[in-house]
C-alpha positions as CSV (number, residue, x, y, z in Angstrom):
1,X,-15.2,17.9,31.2
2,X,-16.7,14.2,30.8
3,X,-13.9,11.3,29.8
4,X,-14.6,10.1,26.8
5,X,-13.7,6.5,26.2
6,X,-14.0,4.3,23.5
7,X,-15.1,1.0,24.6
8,X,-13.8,-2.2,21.9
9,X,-15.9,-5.4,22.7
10,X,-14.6,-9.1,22.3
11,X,-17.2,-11.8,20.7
12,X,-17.6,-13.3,24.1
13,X,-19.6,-9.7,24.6
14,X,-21.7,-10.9,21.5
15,X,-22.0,-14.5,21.4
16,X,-21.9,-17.6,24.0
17,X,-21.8,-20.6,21.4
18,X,-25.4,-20.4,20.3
19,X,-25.7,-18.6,17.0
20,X,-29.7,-17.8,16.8
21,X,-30.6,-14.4,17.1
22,X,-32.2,-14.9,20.6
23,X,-29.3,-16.0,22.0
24,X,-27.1,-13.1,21.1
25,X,-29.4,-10.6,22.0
26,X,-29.7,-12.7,25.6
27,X,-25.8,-12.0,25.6
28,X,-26.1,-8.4,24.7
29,X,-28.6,-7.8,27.5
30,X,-25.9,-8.9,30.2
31,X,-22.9,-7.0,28.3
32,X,-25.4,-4.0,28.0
33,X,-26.0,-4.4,31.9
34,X,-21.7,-3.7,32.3
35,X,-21.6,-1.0,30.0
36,X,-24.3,1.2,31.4
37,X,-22.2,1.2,34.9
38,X,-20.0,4.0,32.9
39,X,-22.8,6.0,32.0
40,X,-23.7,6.0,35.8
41,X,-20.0,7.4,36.7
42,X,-20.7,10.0,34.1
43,X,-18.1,8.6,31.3
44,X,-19.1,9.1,27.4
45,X,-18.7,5.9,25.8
46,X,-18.2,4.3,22.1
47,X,-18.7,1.3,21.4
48,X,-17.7,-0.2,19.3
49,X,-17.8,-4.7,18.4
50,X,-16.5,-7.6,16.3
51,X,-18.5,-9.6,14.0
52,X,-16.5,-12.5,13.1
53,X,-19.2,-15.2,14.0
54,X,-22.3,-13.2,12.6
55,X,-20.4,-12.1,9.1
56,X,-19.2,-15.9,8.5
57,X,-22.8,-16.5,9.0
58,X,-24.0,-13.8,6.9
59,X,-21.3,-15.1,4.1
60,X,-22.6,-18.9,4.5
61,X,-26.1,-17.8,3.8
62,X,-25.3,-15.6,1.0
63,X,-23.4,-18.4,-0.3
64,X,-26.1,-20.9,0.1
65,X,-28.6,-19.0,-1.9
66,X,-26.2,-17.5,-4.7
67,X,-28.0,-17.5,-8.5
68,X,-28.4,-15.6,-11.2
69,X,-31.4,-14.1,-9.7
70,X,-30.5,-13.8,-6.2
71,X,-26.5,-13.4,-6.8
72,X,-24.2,-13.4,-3.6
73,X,-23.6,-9.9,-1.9
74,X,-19.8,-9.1,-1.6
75,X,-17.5,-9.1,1.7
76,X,-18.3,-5.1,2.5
77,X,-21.8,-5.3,1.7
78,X,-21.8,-8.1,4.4
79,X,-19.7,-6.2,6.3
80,X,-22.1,-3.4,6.8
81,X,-25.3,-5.9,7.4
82,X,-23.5,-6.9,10.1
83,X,-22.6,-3.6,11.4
84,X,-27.0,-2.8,11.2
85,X,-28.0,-6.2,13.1
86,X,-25.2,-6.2,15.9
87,X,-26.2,-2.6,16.7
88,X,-30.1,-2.7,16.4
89,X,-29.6,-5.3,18.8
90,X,-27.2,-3.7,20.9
91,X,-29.6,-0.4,20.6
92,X,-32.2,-2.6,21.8
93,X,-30.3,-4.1,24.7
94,X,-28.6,-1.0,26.1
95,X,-31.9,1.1,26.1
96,X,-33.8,-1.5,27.9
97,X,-31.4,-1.3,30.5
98,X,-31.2,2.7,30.7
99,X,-34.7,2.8,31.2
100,X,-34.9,0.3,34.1
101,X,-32.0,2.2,36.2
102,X,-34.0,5.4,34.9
103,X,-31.3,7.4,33.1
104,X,-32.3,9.2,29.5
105,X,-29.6,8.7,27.0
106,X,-30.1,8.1,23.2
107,X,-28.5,5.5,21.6
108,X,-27.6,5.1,17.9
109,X,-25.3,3.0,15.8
110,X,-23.5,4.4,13.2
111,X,-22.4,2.1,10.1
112,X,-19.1,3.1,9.8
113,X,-16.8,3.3,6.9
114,X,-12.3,2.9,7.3
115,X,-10.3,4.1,4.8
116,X,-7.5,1.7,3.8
117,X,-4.3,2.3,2.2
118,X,-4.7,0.5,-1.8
119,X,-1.1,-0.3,-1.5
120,X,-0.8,-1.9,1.9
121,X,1.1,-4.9,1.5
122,X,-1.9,-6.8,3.3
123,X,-3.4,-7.1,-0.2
124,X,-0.3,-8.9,-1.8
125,X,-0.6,-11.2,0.9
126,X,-4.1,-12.1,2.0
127,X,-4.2,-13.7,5.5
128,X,-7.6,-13.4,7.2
129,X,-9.4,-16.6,6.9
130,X,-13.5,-15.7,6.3
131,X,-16.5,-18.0,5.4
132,X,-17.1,-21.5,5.3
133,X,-14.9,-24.7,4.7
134,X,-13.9,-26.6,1.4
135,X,-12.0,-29.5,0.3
136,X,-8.9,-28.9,-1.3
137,X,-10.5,-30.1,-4.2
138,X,-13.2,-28.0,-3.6
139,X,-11.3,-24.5,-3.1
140,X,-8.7,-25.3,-6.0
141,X,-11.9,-25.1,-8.7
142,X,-13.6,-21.9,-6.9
143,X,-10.1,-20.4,-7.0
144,X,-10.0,-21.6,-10.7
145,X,-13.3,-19.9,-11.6
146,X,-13.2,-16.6,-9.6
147,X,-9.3,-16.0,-8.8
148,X,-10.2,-15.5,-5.0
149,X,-7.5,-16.6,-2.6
150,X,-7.9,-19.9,-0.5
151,X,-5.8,-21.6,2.3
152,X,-5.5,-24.5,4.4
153,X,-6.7,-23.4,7.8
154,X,-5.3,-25.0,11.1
155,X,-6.1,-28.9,9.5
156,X,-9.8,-28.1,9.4
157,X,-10.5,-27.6,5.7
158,X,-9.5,-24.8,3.1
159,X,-10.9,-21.1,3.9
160,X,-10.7,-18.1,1.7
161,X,-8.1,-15.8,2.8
162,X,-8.8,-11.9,2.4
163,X,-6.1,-9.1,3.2
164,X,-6.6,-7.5,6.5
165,X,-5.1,-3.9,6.2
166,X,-4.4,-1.4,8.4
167,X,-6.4,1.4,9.1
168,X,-5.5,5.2,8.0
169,X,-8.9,6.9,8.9
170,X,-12.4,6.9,9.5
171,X,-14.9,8.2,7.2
172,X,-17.2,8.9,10.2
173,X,-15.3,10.1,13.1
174,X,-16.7,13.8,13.1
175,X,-20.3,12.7,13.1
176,X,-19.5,10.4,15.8
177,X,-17.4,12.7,17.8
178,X,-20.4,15.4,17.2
179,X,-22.8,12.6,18.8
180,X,-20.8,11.8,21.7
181,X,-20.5,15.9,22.7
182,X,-23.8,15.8,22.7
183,X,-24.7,13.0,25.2
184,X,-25.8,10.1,23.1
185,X,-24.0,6.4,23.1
186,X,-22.7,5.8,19.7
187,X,-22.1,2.1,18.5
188,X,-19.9,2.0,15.6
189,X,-16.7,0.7,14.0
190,X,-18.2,-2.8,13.9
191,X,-16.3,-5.8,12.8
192,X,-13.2,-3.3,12.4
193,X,-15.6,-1.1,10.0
194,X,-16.2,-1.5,6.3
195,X,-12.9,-1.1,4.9
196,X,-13.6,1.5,1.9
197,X,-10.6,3.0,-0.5
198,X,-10.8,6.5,-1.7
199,X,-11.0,6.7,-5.7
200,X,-11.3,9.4,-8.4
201,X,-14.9,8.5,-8.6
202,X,-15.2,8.4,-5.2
203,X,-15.6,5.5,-2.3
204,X,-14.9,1.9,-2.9
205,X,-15.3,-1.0,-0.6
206,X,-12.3,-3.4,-0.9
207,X,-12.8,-7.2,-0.2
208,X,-10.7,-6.8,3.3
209,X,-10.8,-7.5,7.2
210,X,-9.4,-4.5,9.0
211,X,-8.9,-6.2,12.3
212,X,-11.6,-4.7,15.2
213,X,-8.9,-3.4,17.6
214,X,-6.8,-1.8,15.1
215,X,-9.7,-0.1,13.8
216,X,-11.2,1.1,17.4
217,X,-7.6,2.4,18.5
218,X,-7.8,4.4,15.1
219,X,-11.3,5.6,16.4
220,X,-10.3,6.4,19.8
221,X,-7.5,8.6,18.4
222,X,-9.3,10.7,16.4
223,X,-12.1,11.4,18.4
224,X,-9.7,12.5,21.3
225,X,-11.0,9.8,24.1
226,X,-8.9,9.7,27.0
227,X,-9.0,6.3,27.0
228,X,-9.3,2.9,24.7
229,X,-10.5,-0.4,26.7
230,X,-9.9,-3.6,24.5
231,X,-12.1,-6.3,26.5
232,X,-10.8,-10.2,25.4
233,X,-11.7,-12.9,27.6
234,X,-9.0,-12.8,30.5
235,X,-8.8,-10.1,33.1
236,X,-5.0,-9.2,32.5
237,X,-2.3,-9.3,30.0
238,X,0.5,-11.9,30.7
239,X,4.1,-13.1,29.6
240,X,5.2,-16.8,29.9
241,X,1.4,-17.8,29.2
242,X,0.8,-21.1,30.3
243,X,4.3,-21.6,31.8
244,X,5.7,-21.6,35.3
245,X,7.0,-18.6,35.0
246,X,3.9,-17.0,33.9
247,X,2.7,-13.4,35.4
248,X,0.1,-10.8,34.7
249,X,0.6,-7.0,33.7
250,X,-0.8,-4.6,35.4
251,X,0.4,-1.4,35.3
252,X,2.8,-1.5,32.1
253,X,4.5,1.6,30.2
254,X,4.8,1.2,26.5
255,X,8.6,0.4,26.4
256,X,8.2,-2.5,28.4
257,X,5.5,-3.9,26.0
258,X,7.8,-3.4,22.8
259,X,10.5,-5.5,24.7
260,X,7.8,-8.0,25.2
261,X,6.7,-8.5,21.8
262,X,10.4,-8.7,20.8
263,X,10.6,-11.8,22.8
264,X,7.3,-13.4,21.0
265,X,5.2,-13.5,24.1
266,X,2.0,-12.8,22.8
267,X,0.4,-15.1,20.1
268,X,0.1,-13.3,16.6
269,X,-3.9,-14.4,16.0
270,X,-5.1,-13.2,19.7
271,X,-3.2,-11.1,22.1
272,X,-0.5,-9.1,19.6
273,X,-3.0,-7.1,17.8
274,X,-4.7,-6.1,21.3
275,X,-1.3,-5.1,22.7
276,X,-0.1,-3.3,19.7
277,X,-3.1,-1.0,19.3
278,X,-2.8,-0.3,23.0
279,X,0.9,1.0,22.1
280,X,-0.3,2.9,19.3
281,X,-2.8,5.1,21.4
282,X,-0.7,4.9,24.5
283,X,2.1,6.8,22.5
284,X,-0.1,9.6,21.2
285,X,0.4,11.4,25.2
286,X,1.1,10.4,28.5
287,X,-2.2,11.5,29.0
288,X,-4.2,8.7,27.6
289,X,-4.0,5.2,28.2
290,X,-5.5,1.9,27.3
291,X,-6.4,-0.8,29.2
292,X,-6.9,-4.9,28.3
293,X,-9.2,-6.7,30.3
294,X,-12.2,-8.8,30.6
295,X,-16.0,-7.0,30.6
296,X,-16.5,-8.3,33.9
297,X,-13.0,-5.8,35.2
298,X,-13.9,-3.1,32.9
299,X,-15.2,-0.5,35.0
300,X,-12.8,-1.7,37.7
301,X,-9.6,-0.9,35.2
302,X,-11.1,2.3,34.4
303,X,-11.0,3.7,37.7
304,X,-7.4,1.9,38.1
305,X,-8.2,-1.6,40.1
306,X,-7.8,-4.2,37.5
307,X,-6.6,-5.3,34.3
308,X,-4.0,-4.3,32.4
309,X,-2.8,-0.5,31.7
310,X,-0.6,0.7,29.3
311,X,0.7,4.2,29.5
312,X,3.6,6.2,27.4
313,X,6.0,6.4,31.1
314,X,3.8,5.1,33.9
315,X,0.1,5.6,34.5
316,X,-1.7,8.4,34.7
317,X,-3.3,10.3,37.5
318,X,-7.0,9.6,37.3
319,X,-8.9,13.0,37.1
């Protein structure tokens, strides 16, 4: 049987610096390039993105041209026109370089809904910092007039905060998992997935963030993939970042990376929610494991030559 593995891309995979649409898809083209050496090996792969930069965009021009005629889309409805112009440009990219090293694979994107818990605490306590920048001034009268939550943001300005809960399912796992059995590439989850509550008339979207690797571990278990690789922008995990101490994970079991984040050694905003959903899917079986590391190790760490690996009692036997 093929491994199936769920594949969770950083921005870096996205976006350089330059925000115009040529640029991304420039950016794509080389991350495409790294994630058709799995297909070569024979590995089914998900993929699935962030969207932080291009939603924030999305939100600034939606902002820019709100009226009465042409009012502001909400947070999910951006969400979603994310998900669409990441993965036509991913579709774009990864089938341009499928057809140069001659291999016949379709490729879709699936906009993908996550179900949310209503009563996760995340809402009483909105924390994920979305759109563009006001003046204190400036965000204490929007707050005023639409009772929408706004914070000072790291001495740069005021941001509006939205809650960023966890995820309890995935509307479209079964279609996806159907796709993967039957050869294609599937992009989806993107930007953590449009966070959606279920009602008695049926779905909602919620103004939330459900954060990307949260959301792609909750993928990755439920369409049974073998294993979840969380790419960021170093090769390994470490502990004593930045100190003399300071050493890279390699192979790590899950125990050892609870006692770690008991100590505080990986930063709240970056690192910690990588290394908890690698926990979370680690503990399902000794079977599966995840791995952190950069794109450029990615098909290295799969085969068990680089980056870090997290297992429930030691790693695996590669099969």
């Amino acid at each position: 049987m093929s491994r199936k593995v769920v594949i969770a891309l950083g921005g870096n995979a996205i976006q350089s610096g330059d925000a115009s649409a040529a640029a991304q898809q420039h950016v794509l083209e080389m991350t495409a390039r790294k994630l058709v050496d799995f297909i070569e090996q024979g590995i089914n792969i998900i993929i699935s993105h962030g969207n932080g930069p291009q939603v924030g965009n999305i939100l600034l021009q939606q902002a820019a041209a709100d009226c009465a005629n042409n009012p502001a889309m909400p947070l999910d409805t951006c969400g979603a026109m994310s998900q669409g112009m990441i993965g036509y440009w991913m579709q774009n990219a990864m089938e341009k370089v499928l057809r140069e090293r001659d291999i016949h694979k379709n490729v879709i994107t699936v906009v993908t809904r996550v179900v949310v818990d209503p009563n996760d605490p995340a809402f009483l306590n909105p924390t994920k910092p979305i759109g563009p920048f006001y003046s204190e001034e400036e965000a204490n009268k929007i707050m005023q007039e639409t009772h929408v939550w706004y914070k000072e943001d790291a001495g740069r300005g005021w941001r509006r905060v939205v809650a960023s809960p966890k995820p309890v399912g995935i509307m479209e796992h079964s279609v996806i998992n159907s796709l993967v059995e039957q050869g294609n590439i599937v992009i989806s989850t993107g930007g953590g997935g449009i966070p959606v509550i279920e009602t008695k008339n049926g779905i909602a979207g919620v103004e939330a963030v459900v954060d990307k690797d949260y959301a792609s571990e909750k993928l990755a278990e439920l369409v049974g993939a073998d294993t979840l690789v969380i790419l960021t922008g170093v090769d390994h995990v470490f502990v004593d970042f930045n100190k003399p101490t300071q050493r890279k994970l390699e192979d790590v079991t899950v125990s050892e990376l609870k006692e770690y984040i008991k100590e505080g050694q990986f930063a709240a905003g970056s690192m910690l929610p990588k290394v908890e959903a690698a926990i979370q899917f680690a503990e399902i079986s000794p079977e599966r494991r995840a791995i952190i590391t950069s794109l450029e190790q990615a098909v290295q760490a799969v085969e068990g030559k680089a980056g870090t690996v997290v297992s429930l009692y030691g790693a695996p036997v590669l099969v």
